[in-house]
C-alpha positions in Angstrom: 126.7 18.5 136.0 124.7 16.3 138.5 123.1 13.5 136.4 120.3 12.1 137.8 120.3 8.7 139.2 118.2 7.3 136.8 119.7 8.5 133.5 123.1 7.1 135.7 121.2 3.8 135.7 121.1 3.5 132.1 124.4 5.0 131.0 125.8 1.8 132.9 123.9 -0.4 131.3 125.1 1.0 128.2 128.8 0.9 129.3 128.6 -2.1 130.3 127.3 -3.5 127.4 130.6 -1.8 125.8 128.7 1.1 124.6 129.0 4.7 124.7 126.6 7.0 125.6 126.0 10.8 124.2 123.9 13.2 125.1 122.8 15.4 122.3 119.8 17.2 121.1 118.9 20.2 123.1 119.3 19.2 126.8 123.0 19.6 125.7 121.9 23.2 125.2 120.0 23.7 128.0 123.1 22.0 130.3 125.5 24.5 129.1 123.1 27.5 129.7 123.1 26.4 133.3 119.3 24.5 133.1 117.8 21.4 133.8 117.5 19.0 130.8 113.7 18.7 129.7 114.7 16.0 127.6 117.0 13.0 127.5 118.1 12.2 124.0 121.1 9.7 124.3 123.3 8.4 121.3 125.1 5.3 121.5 128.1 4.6 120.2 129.4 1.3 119.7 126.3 -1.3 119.8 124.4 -2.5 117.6 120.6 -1.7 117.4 120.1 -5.5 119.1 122.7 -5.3 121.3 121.2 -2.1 122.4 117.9 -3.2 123.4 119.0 -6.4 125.1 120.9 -3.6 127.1 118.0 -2.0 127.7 115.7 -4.7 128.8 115.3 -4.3 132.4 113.7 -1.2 131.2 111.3 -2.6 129.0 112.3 -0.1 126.1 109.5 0.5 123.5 110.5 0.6 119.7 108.8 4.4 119.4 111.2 4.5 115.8 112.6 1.1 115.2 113.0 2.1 111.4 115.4 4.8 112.7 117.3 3.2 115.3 115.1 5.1 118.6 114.0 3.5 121.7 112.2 5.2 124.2 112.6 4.3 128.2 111.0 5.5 131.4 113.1 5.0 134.6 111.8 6.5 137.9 109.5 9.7 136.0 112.7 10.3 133.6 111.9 9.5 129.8 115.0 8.6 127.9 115.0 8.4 124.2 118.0 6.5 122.6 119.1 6.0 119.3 122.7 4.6 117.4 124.1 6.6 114.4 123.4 6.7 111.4 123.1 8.0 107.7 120.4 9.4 106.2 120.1 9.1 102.3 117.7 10.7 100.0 116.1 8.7 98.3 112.7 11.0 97.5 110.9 14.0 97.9 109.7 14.8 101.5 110.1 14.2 105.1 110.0 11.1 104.8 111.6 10.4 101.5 114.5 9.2 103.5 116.9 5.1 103.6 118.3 4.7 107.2 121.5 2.9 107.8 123.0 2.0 111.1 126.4 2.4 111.9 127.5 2.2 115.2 131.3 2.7 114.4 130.3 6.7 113.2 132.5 9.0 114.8 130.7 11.7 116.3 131.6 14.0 113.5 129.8 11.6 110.9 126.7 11.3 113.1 126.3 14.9 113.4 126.9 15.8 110.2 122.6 14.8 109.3 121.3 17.0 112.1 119.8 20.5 111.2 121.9 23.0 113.1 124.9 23.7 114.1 124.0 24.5 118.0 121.8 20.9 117.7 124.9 19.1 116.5 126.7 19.4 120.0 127.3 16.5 122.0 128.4 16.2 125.9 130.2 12.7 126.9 127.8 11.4 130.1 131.2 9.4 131.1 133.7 12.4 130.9 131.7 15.8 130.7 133.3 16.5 128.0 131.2 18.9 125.3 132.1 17.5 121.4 131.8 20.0 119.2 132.5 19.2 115.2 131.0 21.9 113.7 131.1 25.3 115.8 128.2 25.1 117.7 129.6 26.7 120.7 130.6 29.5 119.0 127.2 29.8 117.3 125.3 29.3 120.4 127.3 31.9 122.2 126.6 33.8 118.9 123.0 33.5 118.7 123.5 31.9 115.4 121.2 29.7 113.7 123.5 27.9 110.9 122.7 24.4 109.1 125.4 22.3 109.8 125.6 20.7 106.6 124.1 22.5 103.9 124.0 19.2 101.6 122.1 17.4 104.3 120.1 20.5 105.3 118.0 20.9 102.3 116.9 17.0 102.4 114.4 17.8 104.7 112.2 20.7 103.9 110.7 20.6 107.8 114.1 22.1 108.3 112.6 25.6 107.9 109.6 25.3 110.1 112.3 23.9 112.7 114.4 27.4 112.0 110.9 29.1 112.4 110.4 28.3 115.6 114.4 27.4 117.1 114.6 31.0 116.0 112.3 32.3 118.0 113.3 29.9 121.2 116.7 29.9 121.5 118.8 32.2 118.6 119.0 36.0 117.8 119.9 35.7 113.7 120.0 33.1 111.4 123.3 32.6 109.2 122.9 34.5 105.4 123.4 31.7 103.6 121.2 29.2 105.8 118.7 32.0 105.2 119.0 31.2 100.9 119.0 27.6 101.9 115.1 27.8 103.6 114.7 29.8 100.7 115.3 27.4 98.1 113.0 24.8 100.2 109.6 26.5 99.1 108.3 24.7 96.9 108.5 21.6 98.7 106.2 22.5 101.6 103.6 20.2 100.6 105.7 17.1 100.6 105.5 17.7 104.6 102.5 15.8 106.7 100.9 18.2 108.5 101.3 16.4 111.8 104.9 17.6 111.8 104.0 21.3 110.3 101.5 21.1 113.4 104.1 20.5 115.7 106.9 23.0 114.6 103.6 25.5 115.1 103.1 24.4 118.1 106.1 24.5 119.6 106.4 28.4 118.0 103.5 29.5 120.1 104.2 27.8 123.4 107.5 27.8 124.1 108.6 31.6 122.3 108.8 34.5 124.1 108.2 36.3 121.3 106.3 34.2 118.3 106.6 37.1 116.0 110.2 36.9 115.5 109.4 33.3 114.1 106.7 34.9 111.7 109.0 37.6 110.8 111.4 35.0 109.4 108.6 32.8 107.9 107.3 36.0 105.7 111.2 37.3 105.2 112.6 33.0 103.6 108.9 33.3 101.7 107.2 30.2 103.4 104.4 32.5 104.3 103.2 31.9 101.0 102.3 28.6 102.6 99.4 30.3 105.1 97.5 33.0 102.9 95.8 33.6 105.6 98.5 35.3 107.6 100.1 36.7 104.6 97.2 38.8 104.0 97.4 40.6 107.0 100.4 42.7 105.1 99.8 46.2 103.9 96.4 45.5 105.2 95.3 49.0 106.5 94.3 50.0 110.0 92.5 53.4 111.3 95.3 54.8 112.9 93.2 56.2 115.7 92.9 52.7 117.0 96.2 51.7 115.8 98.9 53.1 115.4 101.2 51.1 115.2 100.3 50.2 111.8 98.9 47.4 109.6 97.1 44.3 110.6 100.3 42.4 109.8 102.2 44.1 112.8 98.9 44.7 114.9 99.2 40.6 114.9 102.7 40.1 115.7 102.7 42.2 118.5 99.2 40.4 120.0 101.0 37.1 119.9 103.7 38.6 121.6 101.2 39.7 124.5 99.6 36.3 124.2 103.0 35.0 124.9 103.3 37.1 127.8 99.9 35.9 129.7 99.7 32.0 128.4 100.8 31.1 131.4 97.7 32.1 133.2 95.4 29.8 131.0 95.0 26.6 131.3 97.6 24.1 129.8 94.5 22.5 128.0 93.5 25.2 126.6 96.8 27.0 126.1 97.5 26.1 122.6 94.0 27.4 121.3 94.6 30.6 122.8 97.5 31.0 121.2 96.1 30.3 117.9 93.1 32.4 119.0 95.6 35.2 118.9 97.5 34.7 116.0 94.1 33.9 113.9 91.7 36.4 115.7 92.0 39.0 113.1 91.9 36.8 109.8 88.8 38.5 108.7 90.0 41.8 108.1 91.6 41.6 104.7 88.0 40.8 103.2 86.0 43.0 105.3 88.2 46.6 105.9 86.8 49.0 103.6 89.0 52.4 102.4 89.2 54.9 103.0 88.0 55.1 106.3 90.1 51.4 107.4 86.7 50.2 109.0 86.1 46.2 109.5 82.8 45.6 110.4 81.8 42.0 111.1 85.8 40.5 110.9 85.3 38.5 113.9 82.5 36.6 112.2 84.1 36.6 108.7 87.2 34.9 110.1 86.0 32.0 111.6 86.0 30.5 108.2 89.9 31.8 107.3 90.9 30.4 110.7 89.3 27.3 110.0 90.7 27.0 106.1 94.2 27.3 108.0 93.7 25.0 111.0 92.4 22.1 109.0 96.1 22.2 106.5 97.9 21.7 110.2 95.4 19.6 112.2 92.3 17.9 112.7 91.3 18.1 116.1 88.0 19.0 116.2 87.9 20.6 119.9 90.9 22.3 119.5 89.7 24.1 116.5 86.3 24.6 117.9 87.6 26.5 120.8 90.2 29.0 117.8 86.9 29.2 116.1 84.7 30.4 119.2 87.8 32.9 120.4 87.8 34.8 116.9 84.3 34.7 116.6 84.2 36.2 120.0 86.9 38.2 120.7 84.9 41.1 120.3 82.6 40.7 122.6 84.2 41.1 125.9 84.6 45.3 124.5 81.5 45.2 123.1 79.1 44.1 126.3 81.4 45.8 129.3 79.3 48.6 130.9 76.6 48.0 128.4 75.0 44.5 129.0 72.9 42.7 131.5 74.4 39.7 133.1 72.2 37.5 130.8 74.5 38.6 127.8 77.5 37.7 129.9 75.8 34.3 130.4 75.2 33.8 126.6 78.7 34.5 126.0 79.9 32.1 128.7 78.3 29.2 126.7 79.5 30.1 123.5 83.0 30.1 124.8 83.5 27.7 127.7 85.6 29.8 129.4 85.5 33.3 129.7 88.7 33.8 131.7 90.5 32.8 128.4 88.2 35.0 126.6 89.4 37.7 129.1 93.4 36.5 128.4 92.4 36.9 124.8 91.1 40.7 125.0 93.8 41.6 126.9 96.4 40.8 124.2 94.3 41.6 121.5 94.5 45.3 124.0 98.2 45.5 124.0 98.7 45.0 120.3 99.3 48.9 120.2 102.7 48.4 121.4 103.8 49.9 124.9 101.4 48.1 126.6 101.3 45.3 129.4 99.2 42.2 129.1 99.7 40.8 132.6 99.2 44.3 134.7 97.2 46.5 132.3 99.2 49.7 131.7 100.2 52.4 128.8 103.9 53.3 128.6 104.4 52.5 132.5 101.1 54.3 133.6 98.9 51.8 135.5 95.1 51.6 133.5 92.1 49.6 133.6 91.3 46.8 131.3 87.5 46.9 131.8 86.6 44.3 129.3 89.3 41.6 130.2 88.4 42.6 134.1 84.3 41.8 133.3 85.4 38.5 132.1 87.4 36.9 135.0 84.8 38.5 137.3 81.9 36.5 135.2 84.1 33.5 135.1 84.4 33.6 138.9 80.8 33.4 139.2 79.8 31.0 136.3 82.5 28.6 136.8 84.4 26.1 133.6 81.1 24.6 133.4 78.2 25.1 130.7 75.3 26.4 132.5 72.7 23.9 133.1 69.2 24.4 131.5 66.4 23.8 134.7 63.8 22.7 132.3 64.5 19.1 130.4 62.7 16.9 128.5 61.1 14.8 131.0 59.8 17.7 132.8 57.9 18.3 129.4 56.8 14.3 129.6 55.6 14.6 132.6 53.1 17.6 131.8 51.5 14.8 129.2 53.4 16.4 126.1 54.7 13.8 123.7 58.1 14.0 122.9 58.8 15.9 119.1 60.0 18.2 116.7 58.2 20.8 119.5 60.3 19.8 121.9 63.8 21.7 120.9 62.5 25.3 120.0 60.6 25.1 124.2 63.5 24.1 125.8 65.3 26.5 124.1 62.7 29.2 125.2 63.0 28.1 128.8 66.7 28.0 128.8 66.9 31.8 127.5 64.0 32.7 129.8 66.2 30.9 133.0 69.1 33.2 131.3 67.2 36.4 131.4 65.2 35.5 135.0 67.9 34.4 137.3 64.9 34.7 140.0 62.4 32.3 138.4 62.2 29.2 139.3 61.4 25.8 138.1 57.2 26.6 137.5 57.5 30.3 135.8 60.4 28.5 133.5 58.0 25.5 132.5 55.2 28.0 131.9 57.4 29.4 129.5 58.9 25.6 127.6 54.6 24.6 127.7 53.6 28.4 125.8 56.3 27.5 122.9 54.5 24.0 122.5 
């Protein structure tokens, strides 16, 4: 392997502080699989934390977890994250119910033996390029096997599942039998986790999977989906098979976050994650509306703004990102319901609801394919090239209106300065001239104030 210059620059500095450096974590995997590292994770053998930083200093390291022995560097655009062994002891219930103690003398058997899985507890030796493997996970990553590498340590953290959830999904085919009953047996401790860390296993299950479902399938198959009702519901839930066939709502979902997977790419990286959960929420509302025995679900979209929002606020509380998850179920309807049908006003009105119809557009798309034997990215059935005629009116409306709201021509102070006082009045007339702007493209300025002065 070619290590950059700048990791180079801090293995010496460890070195020659008599320290050993080891690379571990998943660049180790992504090294053997022939890929670039993403992240740097060193472990040092043979310092002490203080000796460790005073190695560091000309790199003015930042105590990012000083309770657990991490520093984090930046050297020329590379961030390094360093840490020196240690134990983890239980001492309570949760993620954090943990007593740390150092031990730079740890061989790197011992210091493996508190991380999750076996393909995680590899090391590689920066100085030799040697790989140090203590508990088979070689053979497991060749394998495609997801096995705890200590199953006394494993259960200790209950995050540990949510970690399988996801690692699952990213980088493993199967997950051991018995590490299986292990995430089992960690149920009932879910809410001992903060939801910062469930956030982030999430996250990292719908933007860096190929295919999220596999991730859900184990979720619902170790019982944790007990955990988000509002996914769990979507089981047995029937469809009309006319419109799907491939069954209930539970597997109509799995395989639109699949196709979401497919086309993320295409929307914007700040607005990536809330597509995704746009997808894997957008059909919440169906277990409370679909009515047997004809498997209609009038008014889900609406009715599962609320669900999606009960589930977003257990995992996070960003505001904007769950406004936009709230405005992509609400909506992701429409795009099907206005094509070939509404005037360009309707498409305007949507456009402000949503922000961004070219996500919208992503959104239908996905929520398209979820038949099975369909493409996302180049709309076609089993092969066959078709048309996608809502998704397609949506990036064509985006490429006229633009990322930005659409700005109202009438305003307060043109109000004013007709000798109106400002009031109560005021809201309800410039709403009038905003919808009048929306269904007149050609008026201008004077018809539009006619309209804001007539609501007064």
């Amino acid at each position: 392997m070619n290590i950059p210059k700048s990791i180079q620059k801090v293995i010496d500095r460890i070195k020659g502080a008599g320290g050993r450096a080891l690379l571990v974590g998943g660049a180790v995997v992504d090294i053997i699989q022939g890929k670039d590292p993403k992240d740097w994770d060193l472990e040092v053998h043979g310092l002490e934390l203080c000796a460790l930083e005073d190695a560091l200093a000309e790199f003015d390291p930042c105590e990012v977890g000083r309770s657990f022995g991490i520093f984090k560097v930046c050297v020329e655009g590379f961030d390094v994250d360093l840490s020196i062994p240690r134990r983890d002891n239980r001492t309570g219930s949760g993620h954090k119910g943990f007593t740390v103690a150092f031990d730079p003398t740890l061989t790197p058997k011992e210091a493996a033996r508190r991380r999750d899985f076996t393909i995680n507890s590899l090391f590689l030796d920066l100085e030799t390029g040697d790989i140090v493997d203590p508990f088979g996970g070689l053979a497991d990553l060749e394998a495609g096997i997801l096995r705890a590498t200590d199953p006394v340590k494993f259960v200790e953290d209950p995050l540990r599942a949510l970690r399988a959830v996801q690692l699952l999904a990213r980088k493993a085919q199967t997950v051991d039998p018995a590490t299986v009953e292990l995430i089992r047996g960690m149920v009932g401790e879910f809410d001992t986790l903060p939801r910062e860390r469930v956030f982030e296993e999430w996250s990292k299950l719908l933007l860096k999977a190929d295919k999220p479902s596999i991730g859900l399938e184990l979720l619902r198959e170790c019982g944790w989906l007990v955990h988000f009702p509002e996914l769990e519901a979507l089981i047995d839930c029937p469809q009309n098979p006319e419109w799907h066939p491939e069954g209930d709502v539970w597997i109509h979902n799995c395989l639109v976050v699949d196709a979401a997977a497919q086309v993320r790419h295409e929307v914007p990286e700040d607005w990536r994650l809330a597509f995704m959960l746009g997808a894997l929420l957008h059909d919440v509302g169906k277990p409370s509306t679909t009515v047997l025995p004809v498997c209609t679900a009038h008014g889900h979209d609406a009715k599962g703004v609320p669900i999606a929002r009960a589930f977003l606020d257990r995992i996070t509380n960003q505001s904007e990102l769950i406004a936009r998850v709230e405005s992509l179920v609400l909506n992701h309807l429409r795009p099907f319901q206005l094509v070939g049908k509404a005037k360009p006003s309707a498409w305007k009105r949507l456009h402000r609801k949503v922000g961004r119809l070219d996500v919208l557009g992503w959104l239908s798309r996905a929520d398209w394919a979820g038949r099975g034997g369909r493409d996302p990215l180049t709309p076609a059935e089993n092969g066959v090239p078709v048309a996608h005629p809502a998704s397609a009116a949506c990036f064509s409306f985006f490429d006229e209106l633009g990322n930005e709201p659409i700005k109202p021509v009438i305003l307060g102070r043109h109000l004013i300065a007709e000798g109106h006082k400002p009031g109560r009045a005021f809201s309800p007339a410039l709403a009038a001239a905003f919808e009048a702007q929306l269904d007149h493209p050609e008026w201008g300025r004077d018809e539009l104030l006619k309209v804001a002065v007539g609501s007064i």
